[in-house]
N, C-alpha and C positions, 0 to 999 in steps of 0.2 A: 516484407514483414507482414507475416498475420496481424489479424483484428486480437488475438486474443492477445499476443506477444506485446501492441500498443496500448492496452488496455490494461495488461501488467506492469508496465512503464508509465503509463500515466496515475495508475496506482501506487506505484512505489515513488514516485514525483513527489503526490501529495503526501503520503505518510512521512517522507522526508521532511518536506515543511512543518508538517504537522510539528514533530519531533523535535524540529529546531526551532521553531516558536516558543515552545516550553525550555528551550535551555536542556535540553536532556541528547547524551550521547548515543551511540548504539547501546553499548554496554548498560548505564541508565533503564532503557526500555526496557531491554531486554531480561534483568531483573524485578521490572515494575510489573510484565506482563507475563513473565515465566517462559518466555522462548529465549531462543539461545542468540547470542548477539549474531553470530553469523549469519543465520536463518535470517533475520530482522535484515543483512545487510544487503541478501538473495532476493528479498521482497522490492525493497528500494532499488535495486537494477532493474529489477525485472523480471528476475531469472527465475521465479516460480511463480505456480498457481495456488492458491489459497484455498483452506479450509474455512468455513464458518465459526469453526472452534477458533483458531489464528486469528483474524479479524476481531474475533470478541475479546481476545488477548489484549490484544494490542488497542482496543480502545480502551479495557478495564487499564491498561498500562499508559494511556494517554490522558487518563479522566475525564473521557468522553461517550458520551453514547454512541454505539457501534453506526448511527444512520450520520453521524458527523465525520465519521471515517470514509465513509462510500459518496460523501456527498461530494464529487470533484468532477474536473470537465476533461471529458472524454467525445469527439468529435470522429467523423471516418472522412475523409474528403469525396466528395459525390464521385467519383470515378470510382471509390471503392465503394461505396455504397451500389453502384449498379455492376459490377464486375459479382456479386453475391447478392 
């Protein structure tokens, strides 16, 4: 697995939580923010890479500022770190 691939998964981790911390469904968000629930559900896998418009979505759909969405932990374990 790519850095970027774990990096999108650990992304969609947190907006996961995020999301269920509020009580709020895919569906939910996904009217709150104007993207489409499946799109919302691609991100929480992992399975895409983000726009900065999307992120700004989906925080205005979380009622958060967009640096509370990106604030999550994301690690490489040293062997990937010196392999790149």
């Amino acid at each position: 697995m790519d850095h970027l691939q774990k990096l999108q998964e650990a992304f969609g981790n947190h907006l996961r939580k995020l999301r269920e911390d509020r009580g709020l469904s895919l569906r939910d968000l996904a009217t709150r923010s104007d993207l489409h629930y499946n799109k919302i559900g691609q991100i929480e896998l992992g399975k895409t890479n983000l726009k900065l418009s999307s992120i700004i979505a989906l925080a205005e759909g979380l009622e958060i500022e967009p640096k509370e969405l990106l604030n999550f932990n994301f690690q490489l374990t040293i062997s990937e770190k010196v392999a790149h």
